[in-house]
N, C-alpha and C positions, 0 to 999 in steps of 0.2 A: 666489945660486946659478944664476940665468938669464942671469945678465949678461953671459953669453959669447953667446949670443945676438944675433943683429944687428937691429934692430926692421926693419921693410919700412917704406918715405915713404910706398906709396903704399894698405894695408892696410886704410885707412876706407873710401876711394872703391871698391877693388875689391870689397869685401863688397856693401857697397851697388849699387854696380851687379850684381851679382848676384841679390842680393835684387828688383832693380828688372826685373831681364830673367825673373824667373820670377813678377814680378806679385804681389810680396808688399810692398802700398801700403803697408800700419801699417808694418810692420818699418822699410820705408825710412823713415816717417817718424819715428817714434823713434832709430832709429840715427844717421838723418840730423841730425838736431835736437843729440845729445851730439855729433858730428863735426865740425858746424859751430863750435861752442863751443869744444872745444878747437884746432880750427883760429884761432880770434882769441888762444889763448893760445899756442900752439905752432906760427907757421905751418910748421915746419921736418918736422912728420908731415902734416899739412892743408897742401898751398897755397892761393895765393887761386885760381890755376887749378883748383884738384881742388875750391875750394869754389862755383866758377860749376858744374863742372857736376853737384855735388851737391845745390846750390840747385836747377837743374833741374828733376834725377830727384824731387828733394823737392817740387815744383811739378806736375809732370806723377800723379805721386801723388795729392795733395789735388785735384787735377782728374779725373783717373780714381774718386774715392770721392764724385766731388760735394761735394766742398768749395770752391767756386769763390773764396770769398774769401781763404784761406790760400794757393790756389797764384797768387794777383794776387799777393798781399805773394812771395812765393818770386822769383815772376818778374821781379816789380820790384828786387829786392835783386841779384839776380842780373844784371841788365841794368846796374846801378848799378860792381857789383863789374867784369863783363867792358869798361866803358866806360876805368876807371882803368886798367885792365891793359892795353889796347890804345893807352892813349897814354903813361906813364909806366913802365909795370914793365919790371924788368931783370931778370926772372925768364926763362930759355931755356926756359920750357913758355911754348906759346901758348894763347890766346883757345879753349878749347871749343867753340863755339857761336858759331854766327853771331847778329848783335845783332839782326838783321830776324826772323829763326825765332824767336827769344824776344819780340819783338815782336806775329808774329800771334797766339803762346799768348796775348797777353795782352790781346789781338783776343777771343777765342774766350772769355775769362772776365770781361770785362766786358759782351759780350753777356748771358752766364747771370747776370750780374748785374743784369740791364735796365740799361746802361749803354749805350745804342747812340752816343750823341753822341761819347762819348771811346773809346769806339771803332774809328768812323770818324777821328777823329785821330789815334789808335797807329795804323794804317794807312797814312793818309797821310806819317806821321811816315816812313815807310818810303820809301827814296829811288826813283823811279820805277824807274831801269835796277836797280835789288837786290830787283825784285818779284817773287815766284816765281807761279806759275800761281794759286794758291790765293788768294795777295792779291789778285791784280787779280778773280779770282771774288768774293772779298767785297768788294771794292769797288764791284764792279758792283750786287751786290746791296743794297748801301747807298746810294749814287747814285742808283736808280731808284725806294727807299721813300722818298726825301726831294725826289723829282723834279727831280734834276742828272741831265736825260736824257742830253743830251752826253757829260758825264763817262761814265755809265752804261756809251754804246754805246762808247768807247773802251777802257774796262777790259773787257767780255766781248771786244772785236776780239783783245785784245793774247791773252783766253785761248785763242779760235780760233787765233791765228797757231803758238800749242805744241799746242793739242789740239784738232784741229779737229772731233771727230766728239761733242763735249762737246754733249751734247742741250739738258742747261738753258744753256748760255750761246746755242746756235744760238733755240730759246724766246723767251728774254729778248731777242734782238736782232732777233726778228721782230714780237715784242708792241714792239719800238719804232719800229716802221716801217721797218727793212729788207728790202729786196725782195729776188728774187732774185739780182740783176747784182749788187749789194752781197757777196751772201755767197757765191757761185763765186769769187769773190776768193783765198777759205780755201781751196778742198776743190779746185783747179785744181795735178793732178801730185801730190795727197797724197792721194787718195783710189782712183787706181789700180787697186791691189793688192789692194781691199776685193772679198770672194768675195759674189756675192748684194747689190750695191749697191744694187740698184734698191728695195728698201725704203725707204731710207733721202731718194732724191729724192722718192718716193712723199710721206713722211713730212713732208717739209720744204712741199713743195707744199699739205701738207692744211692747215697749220698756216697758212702764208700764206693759204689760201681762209677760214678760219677767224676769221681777225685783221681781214680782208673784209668777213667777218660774210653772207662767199657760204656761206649753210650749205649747201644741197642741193648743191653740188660738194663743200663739205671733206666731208660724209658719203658720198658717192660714191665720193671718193678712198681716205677711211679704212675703208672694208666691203672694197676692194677687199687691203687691208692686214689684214684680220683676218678674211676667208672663203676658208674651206681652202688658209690658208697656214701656214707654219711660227709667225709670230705671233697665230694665232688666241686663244690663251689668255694675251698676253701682258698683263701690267699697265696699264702705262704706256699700250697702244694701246686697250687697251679703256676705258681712263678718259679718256682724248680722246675716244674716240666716243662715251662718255657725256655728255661736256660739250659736245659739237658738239648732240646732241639735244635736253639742256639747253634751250642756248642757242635752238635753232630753234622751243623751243615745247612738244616731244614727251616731256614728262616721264614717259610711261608706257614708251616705248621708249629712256629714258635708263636705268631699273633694272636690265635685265637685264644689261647689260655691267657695272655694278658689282659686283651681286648673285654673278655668275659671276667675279669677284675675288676678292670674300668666302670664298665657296667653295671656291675654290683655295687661295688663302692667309687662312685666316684670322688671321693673326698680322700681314696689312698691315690699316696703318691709311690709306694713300696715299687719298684719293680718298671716305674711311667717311660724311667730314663731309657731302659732297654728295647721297652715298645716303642718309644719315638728312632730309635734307632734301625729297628727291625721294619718301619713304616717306611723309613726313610730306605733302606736298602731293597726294598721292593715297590721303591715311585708310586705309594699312594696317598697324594698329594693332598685330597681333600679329607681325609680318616685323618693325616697329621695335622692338619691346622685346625679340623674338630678338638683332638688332642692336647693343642697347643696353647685354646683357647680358653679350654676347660680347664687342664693346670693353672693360668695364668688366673683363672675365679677362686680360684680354691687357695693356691698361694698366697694369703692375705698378706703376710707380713714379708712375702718375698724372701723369705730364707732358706729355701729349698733350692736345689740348682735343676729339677728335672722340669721345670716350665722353661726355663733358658735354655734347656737342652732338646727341647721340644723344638724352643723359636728354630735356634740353630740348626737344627734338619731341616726344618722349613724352609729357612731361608737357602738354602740350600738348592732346594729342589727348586724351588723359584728363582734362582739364578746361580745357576755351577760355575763360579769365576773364582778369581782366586780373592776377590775381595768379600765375595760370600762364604768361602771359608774361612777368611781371618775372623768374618763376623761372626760366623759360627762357634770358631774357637775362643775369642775373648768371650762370648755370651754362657760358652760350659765350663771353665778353673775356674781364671780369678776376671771380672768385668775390670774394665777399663775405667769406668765411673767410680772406684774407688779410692784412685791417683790423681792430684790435680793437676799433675805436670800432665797427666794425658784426657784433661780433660777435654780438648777441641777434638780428639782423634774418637774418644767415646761418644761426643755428640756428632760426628760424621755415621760412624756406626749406626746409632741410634736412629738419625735421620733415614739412613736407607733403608733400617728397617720396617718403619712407619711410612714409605714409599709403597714397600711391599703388602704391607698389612694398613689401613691408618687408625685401624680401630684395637690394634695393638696393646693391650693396657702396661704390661710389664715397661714397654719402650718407652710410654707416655708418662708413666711415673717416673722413671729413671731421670728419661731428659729432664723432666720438672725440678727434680732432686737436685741434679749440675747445677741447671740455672739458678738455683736457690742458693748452692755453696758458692756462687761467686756473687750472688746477690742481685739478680736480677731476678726479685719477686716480680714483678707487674709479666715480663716478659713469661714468665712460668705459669701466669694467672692466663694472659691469652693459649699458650699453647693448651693449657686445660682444654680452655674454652673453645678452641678451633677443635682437638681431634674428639671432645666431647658433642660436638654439634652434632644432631639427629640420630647418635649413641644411645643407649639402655642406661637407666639412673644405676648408677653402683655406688655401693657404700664409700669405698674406695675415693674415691671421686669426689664426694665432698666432704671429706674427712680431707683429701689433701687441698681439698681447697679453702674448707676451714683453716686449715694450717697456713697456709701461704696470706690469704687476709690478716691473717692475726697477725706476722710478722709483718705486715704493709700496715698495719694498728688501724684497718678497717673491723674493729669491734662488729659493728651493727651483724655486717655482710657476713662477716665469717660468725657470729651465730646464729644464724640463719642456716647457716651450710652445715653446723653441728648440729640443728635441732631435726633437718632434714637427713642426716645419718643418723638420729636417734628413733627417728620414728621408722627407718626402714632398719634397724637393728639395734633395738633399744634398751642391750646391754653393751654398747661395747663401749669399753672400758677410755678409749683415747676420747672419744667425741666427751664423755661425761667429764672429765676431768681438763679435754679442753675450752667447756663452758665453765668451769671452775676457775680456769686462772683469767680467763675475758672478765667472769666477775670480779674478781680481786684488783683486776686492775683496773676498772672501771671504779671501785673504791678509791684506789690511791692515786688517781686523776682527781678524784674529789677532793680527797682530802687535801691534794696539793694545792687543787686552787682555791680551799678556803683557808688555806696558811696565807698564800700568798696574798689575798683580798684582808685579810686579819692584818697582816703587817704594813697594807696600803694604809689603814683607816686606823691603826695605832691600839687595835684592840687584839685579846688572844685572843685563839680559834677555840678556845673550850670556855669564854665567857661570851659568845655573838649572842646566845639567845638564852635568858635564863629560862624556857620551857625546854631548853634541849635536853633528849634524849638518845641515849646511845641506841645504835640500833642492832638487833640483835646480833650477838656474836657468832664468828664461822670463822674455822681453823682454814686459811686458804693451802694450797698447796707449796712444799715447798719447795727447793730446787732438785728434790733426787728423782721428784717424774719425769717419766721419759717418752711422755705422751706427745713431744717435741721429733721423738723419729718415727716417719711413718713410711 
């Protein structure tokens, strides 16, 4: 009855790039995942062109959801795919995608994976003249942590020579012993037209006084840069004048340019680590657990280390033993909680932290998380609920305890606990899509038990009722969300 109907070739990819340009990651990846599949059976709706740059969008996906290992495999299939096509196919669609762009993604998700070694060789893998600005920045920045100073100072040159007013490359190539004659090189007929320039030689001068280690010139220079001027309240320069102070000695007059950050933006963390340190070297005990408390709101996804680095002085100051330092120190590299061999040793840790503090949140998540990787949901669900007792509702809080429900297959409760992180933050992205899979599988609870009631009574399950009606369709989510880490 359809058949007069013309199908569209190109009807997979254009949904999905839609889907992809209004930031709907699951969709893509589900859609994307049947597309690709029937693209191996039918390249004549899917090409292998439509499916490099579906592989993609299906990559950039699972990277946008923190999925870092599913959009390496994307990227790499897809680097794989647009190789053959560029040298063999007789296909009149070209190549999508430049191989270097899919290259640094895959740059960028092998770092999240602590992969720096291969890394830096998907990078270098990248032909020098096909390097865009971004490559040679991260190569710069990988060359100077493995100390190829040389290499280092040639990759930030090459990013000065396209963007010369780039603060962290001009930075990094004065922390390598470039003087000034060196870098008027860059900024000679390109800096011109810049209104109010003089900051910025200002700027470049404090840093070289600073690398010196002439402090009473670089603070000289940089007060002159940050009293009743237009960057009086700026970040970036008042967190230099903190570290020029730092450094000179003057930890008491290093606080207030941070403190006055804080204050401004509390939602930066640029600079926190330092001020919890400089708090903590002048014992003031209650400014650090304000500190400490306020990173720890702001840290949603816990990825940051300067709310740990905070705990850690804290705990510190609240008890100088040498057990308050080990906790200190596992709380700032690498946590304890991320080994299972040492997992009883991080829940000792954790425990005395939450001694100290109980309203803790960083600690109270964490322990939960343990408890979780060995499988003690219910016990994870009380500790919530003990150091949450006569606590502040935070989103946090019942996002992890949706979570924990859901894995104990208490449906009801755990959406209740999403629909109450929805209304106190009713975008975020985990509680919606954790209401998404309690639906699906509240679907397939269904469906199971009218298969299984179908083959009691010796009838199919799609002849029980001849009024049945399917009920409306919904693409549920499929395994590359990662609304599962919180």
């Amino acid at each position: 009855m359809m058949a007069f109907l013309k199908s569209s070739k190109t009807f997979y990819l254009d949904q999905i790039t839609v889907m992809f340009k209004e930031q709907l990651y699951s969709s893509v990846l589900s859609f994307g995942s049947v597309a690709l599949n029937l693209g191996e059976r039918y390249p004549e709706h899917v090409s292998e062109a439509q499916q490099v740059t579906i592989l993609i969008m299906c990559g950039d996906s699972a990277y946008f959801t923190h999925d870092y290992v599913q959009a390496e495999s994307f990227y790499r299939k897809a680097l794989q795919l647009g190789k053959s096509l560029s040298k063999g196919s007789t296909s009149k669609e070209c190549v999508p995608e430049d191989n270097n762009d899919i290259k640094y993604k895959l740059y960028l998700c092998l770092m999240q994976c602590k992969k720096p070694e291969e890394a830096l060789n998907m990078l270098q893998s990248i032909p020098a003249k096909g390097r865009a600005v971004r490559t040679n920045m991260a190569l710069g920045k990988l060359y100077k942590q493995n100390g190829m100073e040389r290499a280092a100072i040639t990759a930030f040159k090459e990013v000065l020579k396209e963007c010369p007013t780039s603060m962290e490359a001009i930075e990094s190539l004065i922390s390598l012993g470039l003087g000034d004659t060196d870098l008027q090189v860059f900024f000679n007929h390109k800096l011109n037209k810049m209104p109010y320039s003089e900051w910025f030689h200002n700027w470049i001068r404090a840093l070289q006084q600073l690398f010196l280690r002439d402090y009473p010139s670089a603070l000289q220079t940089l007060n002159t840069l940050t009293d009743h001027t237009p960057l009086k309240h700026n970040r970036y320069m008042l967190h230099t004048l903190s570290l020029a102070y730092t450094l000179e000695g003057n930890y008491e007059e290093a606080i207030g340019p941070l403190l006055l950050c804080h204050r401004l933006e509390p939602g930066n963390m640029y600079g926190m680590d330092l001020l919890a340190f400089l708090l903590w070297s002048k014992k003031k005990l209650l400014t650090l657990q304000s500190l400490a408390n306020r990173l720890s709101d702001v840290n949603y996804n816990e990825n940051r280390p300067e709310a740990w680095i905070a705990l850690g002085y804290y705990s510190l100051l609240m008890e100088p033993t040498q057990k308050g330092l080990s906790f200190a120190e596992r709380m700032c590299a690498q946590p304890l909680s991320k080994e299972p061999l040492n997992f009883s040793k991080a829940k000792s840790c954790l425990d005395k932290a939450l001694q100290l503090n109980k309203r803790h949140w960083p600690a109270v998540l964490t322990l939960t998380q343990i408890l979780e990787e060995e499988g003690h949901y219910d016990v994870a669900v009380q500790k919530l609920q003990e150091y949450a007792d006569g606590g502040p509702t935070r989103v946090r809080f019942h996002l992890r305890m949706a979570h924990l429900l859901s894995k104990m297959r208490s449906n009801d409760e755990a959406a209740d606990h999403y629909a109450i992180t929805l209304r106190l933050d009713p975008n975020n992205r985990d509680a919606l899509e954790g209401l998404d899979r309690l639906d699906f599988r509240t679907i397939m609870v269904k469906e199971e038990e009218t298969e299984v009631t179908s083959r009691d009574i010796g009838v199919s399950p799609f002849n029980i009722d001849d009024d049945y009606q399917e009920e409306p369709g919904w693409v549920p989510l499929n395994q590359f969300a990662v609304g599962e880490r919180l």
